[in-house]
DRENDO-886512 format. One record per residue (C-alpha): residue number from 1; residue in one letter; chain; x, y, z. Coordinates in steps of 0.05 Angstrom, whole numbers. Layout:
! DRENDO-886512
- num residuo cadena x y z
- NUM a A X Y Z
...
//
This chain:
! DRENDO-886512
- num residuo cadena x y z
- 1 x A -117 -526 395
- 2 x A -45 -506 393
- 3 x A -19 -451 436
- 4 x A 4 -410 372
- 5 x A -54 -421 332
- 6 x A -103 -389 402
- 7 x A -48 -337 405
- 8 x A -56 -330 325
- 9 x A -134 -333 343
- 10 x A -133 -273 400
- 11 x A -97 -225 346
- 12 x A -145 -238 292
- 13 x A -209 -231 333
- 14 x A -179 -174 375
- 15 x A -181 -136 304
- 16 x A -245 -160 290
- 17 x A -275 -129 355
- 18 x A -241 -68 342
- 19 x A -284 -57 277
- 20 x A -340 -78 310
- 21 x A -334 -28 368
- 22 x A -318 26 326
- 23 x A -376 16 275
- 24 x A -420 21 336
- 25 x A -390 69 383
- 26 x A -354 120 328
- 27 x A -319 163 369
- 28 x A -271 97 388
- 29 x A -242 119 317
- 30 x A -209 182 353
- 31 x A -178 136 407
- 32 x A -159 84 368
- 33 x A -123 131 320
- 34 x A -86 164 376
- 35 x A -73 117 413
- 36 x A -40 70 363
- 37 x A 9 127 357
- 38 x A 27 126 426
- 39 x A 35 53 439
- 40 x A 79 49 387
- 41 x A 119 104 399
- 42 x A 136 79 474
- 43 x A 146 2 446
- 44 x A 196 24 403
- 45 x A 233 70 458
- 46 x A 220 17 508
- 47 x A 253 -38 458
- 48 x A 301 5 439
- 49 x A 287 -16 370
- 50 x A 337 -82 368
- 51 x A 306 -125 332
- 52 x A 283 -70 286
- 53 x A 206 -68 324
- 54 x A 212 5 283
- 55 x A 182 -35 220
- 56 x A 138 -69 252
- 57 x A 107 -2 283
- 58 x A 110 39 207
- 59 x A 69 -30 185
- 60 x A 14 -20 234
- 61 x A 2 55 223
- 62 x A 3 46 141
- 63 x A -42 -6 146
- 64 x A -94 34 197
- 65 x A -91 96 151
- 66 x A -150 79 110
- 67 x A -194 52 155
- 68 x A -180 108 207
- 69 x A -186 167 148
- 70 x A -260 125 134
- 71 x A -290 134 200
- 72 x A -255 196 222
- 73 x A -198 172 265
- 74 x A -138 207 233
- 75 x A -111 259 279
- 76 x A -88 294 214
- 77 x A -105 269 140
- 78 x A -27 255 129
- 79 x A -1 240 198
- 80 x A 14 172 170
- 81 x A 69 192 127
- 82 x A 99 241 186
- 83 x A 87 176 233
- 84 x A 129 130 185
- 85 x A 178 184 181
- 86 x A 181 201 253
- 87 x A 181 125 271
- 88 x A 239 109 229
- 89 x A 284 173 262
- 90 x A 272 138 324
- 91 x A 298 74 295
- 92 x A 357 107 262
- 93 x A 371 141 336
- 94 x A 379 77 371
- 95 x A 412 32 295
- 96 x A 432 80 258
- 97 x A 410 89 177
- 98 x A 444 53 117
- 99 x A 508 86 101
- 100 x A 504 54 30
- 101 x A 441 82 16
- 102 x A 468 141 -29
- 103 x A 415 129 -86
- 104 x A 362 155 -31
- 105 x A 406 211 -11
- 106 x A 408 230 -82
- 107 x A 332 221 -93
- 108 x A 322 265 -31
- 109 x A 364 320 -71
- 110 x A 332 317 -129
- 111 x A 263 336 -95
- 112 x A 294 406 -70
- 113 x A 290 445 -142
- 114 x A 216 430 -147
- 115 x A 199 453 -78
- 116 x A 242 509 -78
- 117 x A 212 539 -148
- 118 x A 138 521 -112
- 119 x A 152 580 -65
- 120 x A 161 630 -116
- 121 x A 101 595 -173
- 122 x A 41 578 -135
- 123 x A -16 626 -138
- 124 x A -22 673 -91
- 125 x A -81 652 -58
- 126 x A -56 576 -46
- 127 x A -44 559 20
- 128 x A 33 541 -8
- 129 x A 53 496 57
- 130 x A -8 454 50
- 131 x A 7 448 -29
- 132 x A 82 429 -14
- 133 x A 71 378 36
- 134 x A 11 345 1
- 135 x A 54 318 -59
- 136 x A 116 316 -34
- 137 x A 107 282 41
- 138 x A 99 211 -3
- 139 x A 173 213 -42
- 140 x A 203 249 28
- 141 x A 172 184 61
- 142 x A 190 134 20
- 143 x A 265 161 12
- 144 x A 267 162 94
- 145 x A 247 91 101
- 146 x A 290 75 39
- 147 x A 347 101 84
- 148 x A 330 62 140
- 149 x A 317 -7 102
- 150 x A 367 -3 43
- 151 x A 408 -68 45
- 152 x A 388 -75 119
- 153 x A 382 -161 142
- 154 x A 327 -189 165
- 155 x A 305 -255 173
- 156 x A 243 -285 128
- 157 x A 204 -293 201
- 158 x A 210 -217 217
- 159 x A 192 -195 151
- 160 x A 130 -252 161
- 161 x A 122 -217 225
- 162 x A 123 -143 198
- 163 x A 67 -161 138
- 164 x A 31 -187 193
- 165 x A 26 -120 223
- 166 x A 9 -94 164
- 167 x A -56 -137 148
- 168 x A -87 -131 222
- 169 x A -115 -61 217
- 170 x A -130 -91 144
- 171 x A -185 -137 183
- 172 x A -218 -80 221
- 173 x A -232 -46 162
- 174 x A -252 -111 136
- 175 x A -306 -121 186
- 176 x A -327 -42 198
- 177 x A -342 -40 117
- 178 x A -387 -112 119
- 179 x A -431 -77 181
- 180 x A -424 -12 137
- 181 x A -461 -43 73
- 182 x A -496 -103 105
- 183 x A -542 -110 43
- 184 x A -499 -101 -17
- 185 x A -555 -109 -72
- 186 x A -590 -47 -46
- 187 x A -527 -2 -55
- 188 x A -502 -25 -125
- 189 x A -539 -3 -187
- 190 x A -487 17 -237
- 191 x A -406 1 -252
- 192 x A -377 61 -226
- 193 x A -332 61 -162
- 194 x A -378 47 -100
- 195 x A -374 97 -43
- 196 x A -413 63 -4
- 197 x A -387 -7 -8
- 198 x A -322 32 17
- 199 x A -351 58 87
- 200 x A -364 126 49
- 201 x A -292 137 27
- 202 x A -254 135 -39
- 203 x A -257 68 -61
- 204 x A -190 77 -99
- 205 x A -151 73 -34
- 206 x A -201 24 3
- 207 x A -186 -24 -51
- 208 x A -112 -8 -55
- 209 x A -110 -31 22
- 210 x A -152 -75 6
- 211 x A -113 -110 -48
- 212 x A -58 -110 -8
- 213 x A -84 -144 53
- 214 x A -120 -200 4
- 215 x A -41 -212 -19
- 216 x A -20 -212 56
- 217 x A -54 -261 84
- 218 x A -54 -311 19
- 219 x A 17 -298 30
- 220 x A 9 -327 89
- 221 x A -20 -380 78
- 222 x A 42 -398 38
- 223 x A 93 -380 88
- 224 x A 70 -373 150
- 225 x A 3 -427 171
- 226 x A 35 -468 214
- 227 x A -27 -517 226
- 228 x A -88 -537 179
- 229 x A -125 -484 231
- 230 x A -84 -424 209
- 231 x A -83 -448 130
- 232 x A -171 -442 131
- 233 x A -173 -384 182
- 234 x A -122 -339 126
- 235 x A -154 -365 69
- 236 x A -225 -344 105
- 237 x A -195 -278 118
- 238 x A -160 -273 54
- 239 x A -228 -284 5
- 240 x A -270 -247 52
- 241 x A -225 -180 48
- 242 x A -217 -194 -34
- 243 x A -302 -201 -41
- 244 x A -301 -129 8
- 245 x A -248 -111 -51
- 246 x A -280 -126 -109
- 247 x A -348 -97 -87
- 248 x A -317 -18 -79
- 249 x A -316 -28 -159
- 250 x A -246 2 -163
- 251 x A -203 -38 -202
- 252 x A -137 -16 -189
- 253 x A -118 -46 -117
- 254 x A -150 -114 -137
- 255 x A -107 -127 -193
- 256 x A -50 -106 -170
- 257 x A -64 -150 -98
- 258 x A -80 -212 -152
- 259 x A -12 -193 -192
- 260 x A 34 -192 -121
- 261 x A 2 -262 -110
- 262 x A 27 -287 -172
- 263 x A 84 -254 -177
- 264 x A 99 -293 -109
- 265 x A 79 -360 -120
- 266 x A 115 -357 -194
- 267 x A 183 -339 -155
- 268 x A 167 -401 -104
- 269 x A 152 -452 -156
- 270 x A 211 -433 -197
- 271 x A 257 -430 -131
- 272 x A 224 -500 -98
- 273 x A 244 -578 -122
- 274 x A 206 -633 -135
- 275 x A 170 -637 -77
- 276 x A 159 -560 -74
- 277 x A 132 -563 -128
- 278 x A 80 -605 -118
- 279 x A 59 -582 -50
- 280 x A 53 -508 -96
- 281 x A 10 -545 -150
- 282 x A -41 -560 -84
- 283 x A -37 -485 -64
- 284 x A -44 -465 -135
- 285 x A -115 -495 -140
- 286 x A -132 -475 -79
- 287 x A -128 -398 -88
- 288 x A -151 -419 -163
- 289 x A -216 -442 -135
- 290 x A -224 -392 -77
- 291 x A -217 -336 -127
- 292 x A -263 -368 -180
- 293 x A -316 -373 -114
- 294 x A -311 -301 -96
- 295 x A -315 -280 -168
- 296 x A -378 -319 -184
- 297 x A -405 -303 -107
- 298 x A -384 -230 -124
- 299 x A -426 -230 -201
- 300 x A -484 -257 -160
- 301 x A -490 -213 -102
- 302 x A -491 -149 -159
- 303 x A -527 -174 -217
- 304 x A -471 -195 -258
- 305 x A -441 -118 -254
- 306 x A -382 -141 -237
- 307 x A -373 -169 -300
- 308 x A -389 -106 -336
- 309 x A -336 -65 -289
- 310 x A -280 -105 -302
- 311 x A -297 -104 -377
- 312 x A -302 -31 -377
- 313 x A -381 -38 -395
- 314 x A -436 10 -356
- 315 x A -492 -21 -327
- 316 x A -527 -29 -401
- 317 x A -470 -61 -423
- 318 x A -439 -14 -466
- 319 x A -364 -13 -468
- 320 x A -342 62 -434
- 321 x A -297 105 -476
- 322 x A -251 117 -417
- 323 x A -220 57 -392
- 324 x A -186 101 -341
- 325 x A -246 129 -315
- 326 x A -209 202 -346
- 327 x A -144 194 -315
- 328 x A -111 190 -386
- 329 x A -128 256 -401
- 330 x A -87 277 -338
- 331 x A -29 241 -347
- 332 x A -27 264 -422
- 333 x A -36 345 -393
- 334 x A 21 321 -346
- 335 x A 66 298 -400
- 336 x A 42 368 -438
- 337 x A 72 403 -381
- 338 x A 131 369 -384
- 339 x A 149 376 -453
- 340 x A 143 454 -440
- 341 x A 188 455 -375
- 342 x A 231 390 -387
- 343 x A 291 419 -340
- 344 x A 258 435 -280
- 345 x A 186 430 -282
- 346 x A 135 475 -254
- 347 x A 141 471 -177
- 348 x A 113 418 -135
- 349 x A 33 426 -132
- 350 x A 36 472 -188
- 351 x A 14 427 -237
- 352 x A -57 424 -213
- 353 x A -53 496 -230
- 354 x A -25 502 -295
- 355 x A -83 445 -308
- 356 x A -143 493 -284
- 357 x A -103 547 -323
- 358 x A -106 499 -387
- 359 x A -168 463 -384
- 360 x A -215 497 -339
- 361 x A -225 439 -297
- 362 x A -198 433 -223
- 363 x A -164 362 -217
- 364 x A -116 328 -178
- 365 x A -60 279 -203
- 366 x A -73 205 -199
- 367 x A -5 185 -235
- 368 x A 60 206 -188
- 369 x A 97 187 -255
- 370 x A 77 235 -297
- 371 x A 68 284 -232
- 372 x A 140 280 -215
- 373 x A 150 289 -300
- 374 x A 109 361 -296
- 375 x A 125 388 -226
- 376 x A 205 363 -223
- 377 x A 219 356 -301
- 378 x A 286 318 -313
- 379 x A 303 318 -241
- 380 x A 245 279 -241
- 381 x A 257 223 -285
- 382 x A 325 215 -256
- 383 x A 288 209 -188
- 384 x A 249 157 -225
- 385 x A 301 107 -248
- 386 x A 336 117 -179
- 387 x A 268 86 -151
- 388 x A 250 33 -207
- 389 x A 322 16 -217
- 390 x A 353 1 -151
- 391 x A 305 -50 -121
- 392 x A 329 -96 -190
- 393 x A 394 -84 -170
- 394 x A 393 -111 -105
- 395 x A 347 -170 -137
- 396 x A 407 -189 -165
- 397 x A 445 -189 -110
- 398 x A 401 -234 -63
- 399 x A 358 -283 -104
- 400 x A 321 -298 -44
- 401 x A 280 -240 -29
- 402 x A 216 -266 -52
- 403 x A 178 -210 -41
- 404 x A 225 -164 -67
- 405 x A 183 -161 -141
- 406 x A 115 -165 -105
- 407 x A 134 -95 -71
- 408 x A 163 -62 -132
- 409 x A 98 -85 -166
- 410 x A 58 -58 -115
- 411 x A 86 13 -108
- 412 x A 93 17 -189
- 413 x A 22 2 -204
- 414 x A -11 39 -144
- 415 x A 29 98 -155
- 416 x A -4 94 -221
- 417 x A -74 94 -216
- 418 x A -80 122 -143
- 419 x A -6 165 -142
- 420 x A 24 173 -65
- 421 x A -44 190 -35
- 422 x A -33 146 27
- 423 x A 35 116 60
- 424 x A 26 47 41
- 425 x A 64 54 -34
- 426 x A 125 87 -3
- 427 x A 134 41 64
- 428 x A 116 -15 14
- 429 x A 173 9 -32
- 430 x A 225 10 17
- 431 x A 211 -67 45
- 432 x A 242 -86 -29
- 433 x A 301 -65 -6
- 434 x A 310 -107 59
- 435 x A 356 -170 49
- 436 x A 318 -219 71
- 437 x A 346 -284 88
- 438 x A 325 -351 111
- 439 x A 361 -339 178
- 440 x A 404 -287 198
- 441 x A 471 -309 232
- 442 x A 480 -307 299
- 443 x A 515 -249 333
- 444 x A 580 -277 362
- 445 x A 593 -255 432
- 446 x A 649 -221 455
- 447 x A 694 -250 507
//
């Protein structure tokens, strides 16, 4: 076996012990969570961040963040937005931020109105600071790594390198939720979201990680497999996190982890030549098949109610009148409350407010769309296009960012169904914006 492919080897099981450990022993959790923080904080110091190692440290902690909220890990619930955020000021003291990243600048801006009327319009009893930071720590984190990575060049190896990263923590949880839920047909007796197939925790953002990591590592498989070894072990790591996917029974993450992959192997075949193209035809069954075997592996293992979830049936086989699971009904009292503040909104976190004032019932936002709508009004949708509009932009600048869509996608659709609950849709966001090329130039050295 090659060097690379052991090296490749040690990092994979390394992260496989990990979950094992901590599934056995769960007070590891609290080390691991801390002490991720602190090893990354002194490699980037110690590096002094020049070959942008800040990245690669935000990619680690984003993907962690479910797995370590699951088993308890977390120092705080959101410390992995303030770690992105406090990473990337590290990176900006040693390189410095984008001066061209105005758009960002601007978004930033257009968040102060909403926070500002929050102080004066959330109920007296609401811990306010809590309320603030809760909805708007995801658009504050995004625009700060936007700043960092707008326009910024990297080479397609580093941003290989930094998806890496962000699919190792991906395998823990991988491996700590198949010892969670060893016998799967026990635990699944209906076509709602599993909490128990999800180590306990909100399937929503398991499978939104989730979904992500199954696109990472079929990525790789693309990209990256340097030997026939590393082509079967990502494709044995990539179906194995999609079945752990597709049994939390939330839907979101695992289409929008199928849609990145063929978003991405669309762009490549269009991109490659005649001999490309065939080699893509080859990969194109392959991930045909291997999803067609976890599907019918998946249908198996729960009585066919996978089926039934993805065709929004209960367990009986009745189609559900919600194919949101109620979400709709959110987003429409969202839109509501925009229509009757359309300059300003209502304050951030007031919405969930004016929503128990409304309706009686006590719900959070799963749409950031329609949240930024109500709680920022037209600053809001100006926010919006700022952030849907400027990745295309740049996609029409450099052609070759071919993951440029497959982000975009990502943060659009999860910040849909799931809003800006975790980090991963913001730092996600702002990797559009890198300008990726094949290989940067060489630095030419003074005389």
């Amino acid at each position: 076996m090659k060097k690379e492919d052991l090296n490749y080897l040690y990092l994979i099981g390394l992260h496989v012990i990990i979950g094992i450990l901590i599934f056995m022993m769960p007070f590891l959790s609290k080390i691991y969570g801390y002490g991720i923080y602190i090893f990354w904080l002194w490699y980037i110091i110690k590096s002094q961040n020049k070959n942008d190692e800040v990245l690669i440290a935000a990619a680690y902690i984003v993907g962690s963040e479910v797995f370590l909220r699951m088993t308890g890990g977390n120092p705080l619930y959101e410390i992995t937005k303030y770690g992105v955020i406090l990473f990337l000021f590290v990176g900006m003291y040693f390189s410095g931020f984008s001066k061209g990243a105005l758009p960002y600048w601007i978004f930033l801006i257009l968040l102060v109105p909403g926070v500002i009327i929050s102080t004066f319009v959330l109920d007296f009893d609401t811990n306010i600071r809590k309320a603030i930071a809760f909805n708007i720590s995801g658009p504050v984190c995004l625009a700060i790594a936007s700043l960092y990575t707008f326009r910024k060049k990297i080479a397609l190896v580093q941003m290989n390198t930094i998806l890496l990263s962000l699919g190792l923590p991906i395998i823990t949880c991988m491996v700590y939720l198949t010892l969670f839920t060893p016998n799967v047909r026990e635990v699944i007796t209906g076509t709602d979201s599993n909490f128990i197939t999800s180590g306990g925790y909100g399937p929503n953002q398991v499978a939104t990680i989730l979904g992500l990591g199954m696109f990472i590592f079929f990525s790789r498989i693309v990209l990256e497999s340097k030997s026939t070894f590393q082509v079967i072990l990502n494709l044995f790591i990539a179906v194995n996190i999609t079945y752990r996917g597709m049994l939390t029974f939330s839907r979101g993450g695992m289409i929008t982890g199928f849609l990145m992959i063929l978003l991405l192997l669309l762009f490549l075949y269009v991109k490659s030549n005649g001999n490309g193209k065939v080699k893509l035809n080859y990969i194109f069954v392959m991930i045909g098949l291997a999803m067609l075997c976890v599907w019918g592996y998946t249908s198996f293992q729960t009585g066919g109610l996978i089926n039934k979830r993805y065709a929004n049936q209960d367990a009986a086989g009745r189609v559900k009148e919600s194919s949101f699971t109620g979400r709709e009904e959110v987003a429409a009292n969202e839109i509501d409350i925009f229509l009757k503040n359309p300059i300003f909104g209502v304050g951030v976190g007031k919405g969930a407010e004016v929503r128990k004032e409304e309706t009686g019932i006590e719900v959070l936002s799963h749409d950031e769309i329609t949240r930024m709508l109500a709680e920022h009004g037209s600053l809001g949708i100006l926010g919006l296009m700022i952030l849907f509009f400027t990745p295309l932009f740049l996609y029409f600048e450099n052609k070759f960012n071919m993951f440029l869509l497959c982000f975009v996608c990502f943060w659009f659709l999860t910040v849909n169904h799931a809003a800006m609950r975790t980090a991963a849709p913001a730092f996600v966001y702002s990797l559009s914006l890198l300008n990726v090329q094949l290989v940067l130039p060489k630095k030419r050295v003074s005389p």
